[in-house]
N, C-alpha and C positions, 0 to 999 in steps of 0.2 A: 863221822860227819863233821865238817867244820864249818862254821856259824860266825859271820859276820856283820857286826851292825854299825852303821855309820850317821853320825847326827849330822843331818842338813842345812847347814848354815845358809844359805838363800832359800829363801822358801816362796820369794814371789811367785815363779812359775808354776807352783802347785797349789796357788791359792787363787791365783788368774784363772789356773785349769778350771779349778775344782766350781770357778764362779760359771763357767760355761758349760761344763757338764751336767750340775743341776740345774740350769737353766734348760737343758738338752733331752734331759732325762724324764720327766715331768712325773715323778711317782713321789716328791715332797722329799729328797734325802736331803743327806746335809752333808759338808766336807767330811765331816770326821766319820763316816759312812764308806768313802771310797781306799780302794785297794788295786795302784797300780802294781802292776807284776810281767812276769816274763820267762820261759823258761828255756832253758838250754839240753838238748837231747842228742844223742849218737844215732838218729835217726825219723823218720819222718811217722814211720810205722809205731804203733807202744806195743805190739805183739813182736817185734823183732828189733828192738832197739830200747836205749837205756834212758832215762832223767836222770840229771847227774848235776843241772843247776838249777834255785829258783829265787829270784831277787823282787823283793817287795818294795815297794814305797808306798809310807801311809802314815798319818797324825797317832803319834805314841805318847798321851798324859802330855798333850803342847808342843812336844816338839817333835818336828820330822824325820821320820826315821826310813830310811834303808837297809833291808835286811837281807843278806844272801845265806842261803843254805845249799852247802854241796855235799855230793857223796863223795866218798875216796873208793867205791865199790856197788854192785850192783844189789850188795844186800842192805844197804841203807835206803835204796830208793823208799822203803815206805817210812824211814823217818823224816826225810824231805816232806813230804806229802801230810804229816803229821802237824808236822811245825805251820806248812801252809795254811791247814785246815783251822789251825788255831788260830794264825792271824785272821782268816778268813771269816772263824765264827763273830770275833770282833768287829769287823768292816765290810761288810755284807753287800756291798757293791763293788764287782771286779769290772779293773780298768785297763782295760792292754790294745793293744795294735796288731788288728787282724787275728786277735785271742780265739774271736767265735770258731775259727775254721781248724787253728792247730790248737795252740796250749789249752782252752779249756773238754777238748771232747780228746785228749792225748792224757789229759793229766784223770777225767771221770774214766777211760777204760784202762788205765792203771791201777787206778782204786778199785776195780775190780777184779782186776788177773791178780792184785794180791791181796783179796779180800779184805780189804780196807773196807768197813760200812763210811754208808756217804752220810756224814755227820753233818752237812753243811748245804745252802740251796746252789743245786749247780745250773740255776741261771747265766746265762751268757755276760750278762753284766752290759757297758759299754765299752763298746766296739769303736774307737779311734778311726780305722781304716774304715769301716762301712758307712761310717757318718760321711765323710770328710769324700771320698769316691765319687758320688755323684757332682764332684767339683773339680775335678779331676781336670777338663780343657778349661777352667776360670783360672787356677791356679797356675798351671802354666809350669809346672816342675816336672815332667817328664812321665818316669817311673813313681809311681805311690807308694814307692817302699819307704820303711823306716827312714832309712840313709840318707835317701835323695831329699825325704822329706826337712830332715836335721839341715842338710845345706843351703836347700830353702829358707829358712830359718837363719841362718847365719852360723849354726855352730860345726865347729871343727872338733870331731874324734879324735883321742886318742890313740884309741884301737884301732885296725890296719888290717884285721880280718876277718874274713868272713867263715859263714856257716860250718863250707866242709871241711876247713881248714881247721878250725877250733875240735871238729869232730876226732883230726887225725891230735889233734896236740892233748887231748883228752885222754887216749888212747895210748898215748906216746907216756903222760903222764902217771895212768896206772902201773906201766910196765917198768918208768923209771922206779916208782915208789916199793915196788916188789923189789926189787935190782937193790937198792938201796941196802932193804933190811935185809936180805940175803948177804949183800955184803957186812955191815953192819956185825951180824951174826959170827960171820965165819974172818973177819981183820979184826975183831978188839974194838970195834966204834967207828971205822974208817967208814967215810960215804963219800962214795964218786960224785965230781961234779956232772958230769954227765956219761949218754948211755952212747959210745962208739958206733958208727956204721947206719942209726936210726934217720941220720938227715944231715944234709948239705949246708943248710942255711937254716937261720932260726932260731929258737932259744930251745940249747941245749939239758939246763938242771932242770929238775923237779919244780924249785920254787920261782924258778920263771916260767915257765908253765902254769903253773897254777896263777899266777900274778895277772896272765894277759886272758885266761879263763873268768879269770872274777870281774877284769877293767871291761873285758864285752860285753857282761850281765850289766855291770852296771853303769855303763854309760847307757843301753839301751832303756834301763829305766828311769835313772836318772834327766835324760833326754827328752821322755815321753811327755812329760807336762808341757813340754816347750811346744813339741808336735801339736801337743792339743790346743794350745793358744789360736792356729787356724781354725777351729772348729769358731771362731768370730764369724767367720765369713756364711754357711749355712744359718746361723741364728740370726745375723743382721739379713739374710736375703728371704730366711722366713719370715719375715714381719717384724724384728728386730730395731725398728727404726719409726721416726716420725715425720714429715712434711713439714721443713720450716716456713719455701717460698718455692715459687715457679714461674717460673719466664719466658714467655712475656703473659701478664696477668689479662685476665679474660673475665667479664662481664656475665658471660653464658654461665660459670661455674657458680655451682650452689654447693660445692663440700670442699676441702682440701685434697681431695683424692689424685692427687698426681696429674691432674687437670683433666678431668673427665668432666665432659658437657654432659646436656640433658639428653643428647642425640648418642651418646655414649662413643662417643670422637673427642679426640684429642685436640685441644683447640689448637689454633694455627702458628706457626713457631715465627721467630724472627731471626734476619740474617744476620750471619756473622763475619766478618771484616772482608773475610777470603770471597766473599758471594755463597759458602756455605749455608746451610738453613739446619736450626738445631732447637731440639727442645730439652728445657735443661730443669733438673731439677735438684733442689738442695735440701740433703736429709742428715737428720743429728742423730746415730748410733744411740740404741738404749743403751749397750754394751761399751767401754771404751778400748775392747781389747780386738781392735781388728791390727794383728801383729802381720799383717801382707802387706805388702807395696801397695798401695791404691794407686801412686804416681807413676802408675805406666797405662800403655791403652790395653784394651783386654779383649782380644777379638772373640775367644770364646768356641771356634769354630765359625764366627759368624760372618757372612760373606766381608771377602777382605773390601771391598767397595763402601762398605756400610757398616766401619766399627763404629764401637760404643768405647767411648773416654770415660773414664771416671780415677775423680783425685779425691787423694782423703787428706786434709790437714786441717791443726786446728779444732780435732775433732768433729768435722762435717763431713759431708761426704756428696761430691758435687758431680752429677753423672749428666753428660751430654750426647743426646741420641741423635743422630743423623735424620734430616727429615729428608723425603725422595717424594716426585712427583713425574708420574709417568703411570701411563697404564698396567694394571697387573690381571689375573685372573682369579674371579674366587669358584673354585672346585664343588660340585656338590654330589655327596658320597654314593645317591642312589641312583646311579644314570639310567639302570632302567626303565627308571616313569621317565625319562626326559627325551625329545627329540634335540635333532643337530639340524640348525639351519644353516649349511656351509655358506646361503649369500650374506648372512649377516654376519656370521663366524660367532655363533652364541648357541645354550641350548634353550630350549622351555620347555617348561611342564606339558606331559600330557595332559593335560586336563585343559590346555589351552591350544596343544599341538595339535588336538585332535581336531579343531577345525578351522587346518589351515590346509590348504593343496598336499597332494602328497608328493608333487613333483617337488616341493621345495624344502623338505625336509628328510632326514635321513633317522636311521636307529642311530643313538647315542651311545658312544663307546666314552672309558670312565675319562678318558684324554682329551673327550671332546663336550664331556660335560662342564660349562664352566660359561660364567659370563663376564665380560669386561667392564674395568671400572677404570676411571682417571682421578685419581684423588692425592691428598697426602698422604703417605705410609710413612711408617718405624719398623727397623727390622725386629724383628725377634733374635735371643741372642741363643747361638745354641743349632744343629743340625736337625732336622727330625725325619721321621722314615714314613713309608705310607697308611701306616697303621695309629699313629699317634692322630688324640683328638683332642681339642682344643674347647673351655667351657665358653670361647669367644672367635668372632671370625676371624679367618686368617686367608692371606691371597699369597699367591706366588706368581713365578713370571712364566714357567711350565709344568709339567703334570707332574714330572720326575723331579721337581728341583728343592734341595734338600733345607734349603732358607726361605723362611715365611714374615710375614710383613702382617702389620695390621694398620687401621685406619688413626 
């Protein structure tokens, strides 16, 4: 097994992270608590494929440290797994990127095909990707993978390959390092630079091999704190933030709350240059780590008619919602009690339809339950399906239409 440890000389992005993840995580830890990691394997299966890398980063007596641990063979995997457990027993909260799904339920049925006892709690820890997912059309970065996420970000790898390609250079690696001592053995000490006829292109020795194995582990972990810097954006949209001001100021309000009247409507916005109409509100980050562009528009999924802007500098964060006035329809869920008056184009209760003609009203199908309003609306930012419910009303323009408004 070969063991190597690296002291981290920037250490911001792991102490930025580490300010959002307890923030995230709400069970009282503390930085020196957390254990990002990552692991590298010959396969997706742990009943038919190998661990063969696992790279830590975690606060080691002050200072930062990155550790990798690899096998040269498949009889080491359980000293890998050793060494992990150890750091592990020390930093008891694991921090990885989409960890829950592969590396930690890969690395607990390992532990058990070689009887390794579980010394250690194998809680899933925090999950990077599962947080961060649900934001997935706000962010605006395509694919959620690691990768894409880093570019988001602004950082540029080193590294140049990917998974199944490390998997063959792995492979490629064991076979060189046999090849090697075989020769070794049988020339007096001679070692070929490389192994003939294995490949076309690429790094042909042992120890470039192993070089662009270790640069993938650890820029992936290395990397990760940076990824988690987004996790700003779910903490500020959970409540993360406070109401400085709101425009245009209204008389009817009796709280700060985003301009909520006593009628529980949004009080009435004022125009902007263009003859637009917008209601704008100005909020100050508890966190100061929203590491994403605020200065673009963010449509969100949300109808392209009616984005939502929002700018961050300064440390503020200034969000202007499109105001619309035009008639819309609010839906209501239980059309069975309701009848359809097609002359008025609305439905109502039975309980009132019952005594009205029956020439003039019809059964209410769920498309036809719904009555008209003319008001001020705000989109809602975000698609929704016909299953979603809302703890506040919501209208649309049709039964099917996947953008909802509120008053």
């Amino acid at each position: 097994m070969i063991i190597r440890r690296t002291t981290v000389i920037d250490t911001t992005p792991f102490f930025k992270a580490a300010e959002l993840i307890t923030g995230l995580y709400g069970h009282g830890i503390s930085t020196e608590d957390l254990l990002f990691f990552d692991i590298e394997t010959t396969g997706l299966s742990a009943d038919s494929s190998f661990l063969y890398l696992i790279g830590c980063l975690c606060l080691e007596k002050g200072e930062l440290i990155l550790s990798q641990f690899f096998s040269e063979g498949i009889t080491e995997e359980s000293l890998l797994i050793s060494e992990f457990d150890r750091l592990h027993s020390l930093h008891p909260v694991l921090v990885h990127f989409n960890g829950s799904t592969f590396d930690v339920p890969y690395i607990s049925k390992k532990r058990r095909l070689l009887g390794i006892p579980t010394a250690v709690n194998e809680d899933t820890g925090f999950d990077i990707y599962k947080v961060l997912h649900p934001y997935k059309a706000f962010l605006g970065a395509g694919s959620m993978s690691q990768k894409k996420l880093e570019i988001y970000c602004g950082l540029n790898r080193r590294d140049m390959y990917d998974g199944g390609e490390l998997i063959e250079f792995y492979n490629r690696y064991i076979a060189l390092k046999r090849l090697e001592s075989l020769h070794r053995r049988s020339s007096g000490g001679y070692t070929p630079s490389g192994l003939s006829g294995l490949t076309t292109a690429g790094p042909v020795s042992s120890d470039e091999l192993l070089e662009l194995l270790f640069l993938h582990n650890y820029e992936d972990v290395l990397d990760m704190p940076v990824v988690a810097r987004l996790l700003a954006l779910p903490l500020f949209l959970c409540g993360g933030y406070s109401i400085d001001e709101h425009a245009p100021k209204d008389p009817k309000l009796t709280s700060p709350d985003a301009g909520i009247a006593k009628d529980n409507t949004l009080f009435t916005s004022e125009s902007d240059r263009d003859g637009t109409r917008t209601f704008t509100i100005t909020l100050t980050p508890e966190s100061d780590l929203l590491a994403f562009s605020f200065n673009r528009r963010h449509m969100c999924e949300c109808n392209p008619e009616n984005e939502i802007c929002a700018e961050y500098a300064d440390g503020r964060c200034i969000i202007r919602i499109p105001v619309i006035t035009e008639e819309l329809k609010l839906f209501y869920p239980d059309h069975k009690n309701y009848y359809y008056l097609p002359a008025e184009d609305y439905a109502v209760h039975k309980s009132i339809g019952e005594f009205m003609n029956k020439d003039f009203r019809t059964r209410c199908t769920a498309d036809k339950c719904y009555t008209r309003h003319t008001l001020d609306f705000i989109p809602l930012p975000g698609s929704v399906g016909k299953k979603d419910v809302f703890p506040f009303t919501v209208f649309k323009r049709f039964y099917n239409d996947k953008y909802v408004y509120v008053r």
